[in-house]
N, C-alpha and C positions, 0 to 999 in steps of 0.2 A: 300419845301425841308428842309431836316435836316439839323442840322448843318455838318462842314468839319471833325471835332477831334471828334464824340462822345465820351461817358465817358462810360470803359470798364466796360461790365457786369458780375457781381459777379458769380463765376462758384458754383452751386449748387451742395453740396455733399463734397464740399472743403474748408477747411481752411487755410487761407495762414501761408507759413512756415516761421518764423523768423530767421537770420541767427542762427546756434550754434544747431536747431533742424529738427534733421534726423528721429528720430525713433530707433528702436534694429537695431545692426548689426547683422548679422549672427554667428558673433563669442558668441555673446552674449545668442544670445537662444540654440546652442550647447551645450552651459557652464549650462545653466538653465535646459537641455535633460537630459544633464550627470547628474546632481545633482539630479534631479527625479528617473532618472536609477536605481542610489546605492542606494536612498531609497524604491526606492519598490523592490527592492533585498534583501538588508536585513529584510524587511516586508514578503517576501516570505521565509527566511529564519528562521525567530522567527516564525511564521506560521507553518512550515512545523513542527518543534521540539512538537506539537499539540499533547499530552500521547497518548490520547482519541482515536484521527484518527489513530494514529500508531499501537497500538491494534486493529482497527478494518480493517485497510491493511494489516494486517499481518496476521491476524484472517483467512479474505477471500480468503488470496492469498493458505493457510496452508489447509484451504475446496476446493478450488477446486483440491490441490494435492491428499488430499485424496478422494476424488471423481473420479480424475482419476487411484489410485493406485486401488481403488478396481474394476472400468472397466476394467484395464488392466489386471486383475488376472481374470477374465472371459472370457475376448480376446482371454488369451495365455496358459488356462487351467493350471495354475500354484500360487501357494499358497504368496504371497508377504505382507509384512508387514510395519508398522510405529512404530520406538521409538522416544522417546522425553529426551534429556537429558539434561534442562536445558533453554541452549543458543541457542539452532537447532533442529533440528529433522532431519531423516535419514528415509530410504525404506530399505527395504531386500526384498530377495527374498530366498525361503525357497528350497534347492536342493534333488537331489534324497537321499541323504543320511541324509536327514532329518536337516541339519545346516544349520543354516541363515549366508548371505553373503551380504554385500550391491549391489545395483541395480547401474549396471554403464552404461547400454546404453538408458537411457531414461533421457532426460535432464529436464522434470518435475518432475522424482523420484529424482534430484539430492541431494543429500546431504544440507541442507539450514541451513548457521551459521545465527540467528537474529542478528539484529540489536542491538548496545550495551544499555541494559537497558531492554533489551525484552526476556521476558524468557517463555516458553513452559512447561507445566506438563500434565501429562496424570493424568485423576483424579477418570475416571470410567469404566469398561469395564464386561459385560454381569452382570451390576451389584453391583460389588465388586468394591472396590481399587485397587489402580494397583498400584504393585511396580515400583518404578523409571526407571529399567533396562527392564524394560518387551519390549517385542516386540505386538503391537496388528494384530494380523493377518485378510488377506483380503483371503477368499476362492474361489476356481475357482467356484463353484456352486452360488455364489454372496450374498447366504443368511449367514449375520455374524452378530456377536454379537452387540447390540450397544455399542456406547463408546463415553467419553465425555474426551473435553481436555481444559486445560487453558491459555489462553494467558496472560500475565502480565507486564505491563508497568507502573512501578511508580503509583501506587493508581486506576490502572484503571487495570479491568481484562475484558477481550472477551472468552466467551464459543462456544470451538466448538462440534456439537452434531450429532451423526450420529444411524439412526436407520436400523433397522435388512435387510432393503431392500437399504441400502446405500446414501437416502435422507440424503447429510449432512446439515447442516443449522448453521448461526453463530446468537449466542446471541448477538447483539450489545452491546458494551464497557461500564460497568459499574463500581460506583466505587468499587475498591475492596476489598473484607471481610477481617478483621484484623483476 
């Protein structure tokens, strides 16, 4: 027989705790959550300000408006257009008495002011240069002219290009020509 008192055995996987040690409290790794938080916030924040990306969001968001402005002028047999004046770009829509009017019930044609720093030019169309104020026109027949435009953010420009059958397509962000 054994003895009466054996001598307790050592639990495996555990170490004994000395008075004074606990471990993290819960207040403790909330404080350490938070403090991760607000940095990969402001990580996502200096991230986002990215020239490069923002020309080329803005690039593809601006292709597939015009990809849908010139569907839509086939849709609804009616003549509609894109200017670029800088900061934004704008739709028209070309009426029986021949004046352009901006497009108010399509919420993709809407009006689009960019982002500050980001700026829009029309740079080509059937060709030529295109004055600042021009309008490029989308025909209900679908067959238009091509036309290129530029997007520009701080040292980086995005072309957008579009050919006679409405294939638009974005040059990816490069830097831009002095």
């Amino acid at each position: 027989m054994g003895p009466l008192n054996p001598e307790p055995r050592p639990v495996v996987g555990r170490q004994p705790v000395s008075p004074g040690e606990h471990g993290f409290t819960l207040i403790e790794i909330l404080v350490v959550l938070a403090i991760l938080g607000i940095a990969a916030g402001l990580a996502a924040v200096t991230l986002d300000r990215d020239d490069r990306g923002i020309a080329e969001r803005e690039a593809k968001r601006l292709a597939g408006a015009l990809e849908h402005a010139a569907a839509a002028a086939q849709w609804r047999s009616e003549t509609l257009g894109v200017s670029a004046d800088g900061g934004g770009y704008r739709f028209w829509r070309r009426g029986s008495d021949n004046r352009w009017s901006p497009v108010a019930d399509d919420d993709v044609l809407a009006s689009r002011s960019l982002p500050p720093g980001v700026g829009v030019t029309p740079l080509v169309y059937a060709g030529a240069a295109v004055p600042p104020d021009a309008i490029l026109p989308f025909r209900p027949s679908g067959r238009n002219e091509p036309y290129t435009l530029a997007l520009t953010v701080t040292g980086w420009q995005a072309l957008v290009s579009a050919d006679p059958l409405n294939r638009v397509r974005v040059a990816g962000a490069a830097p831009a020509a002095h």
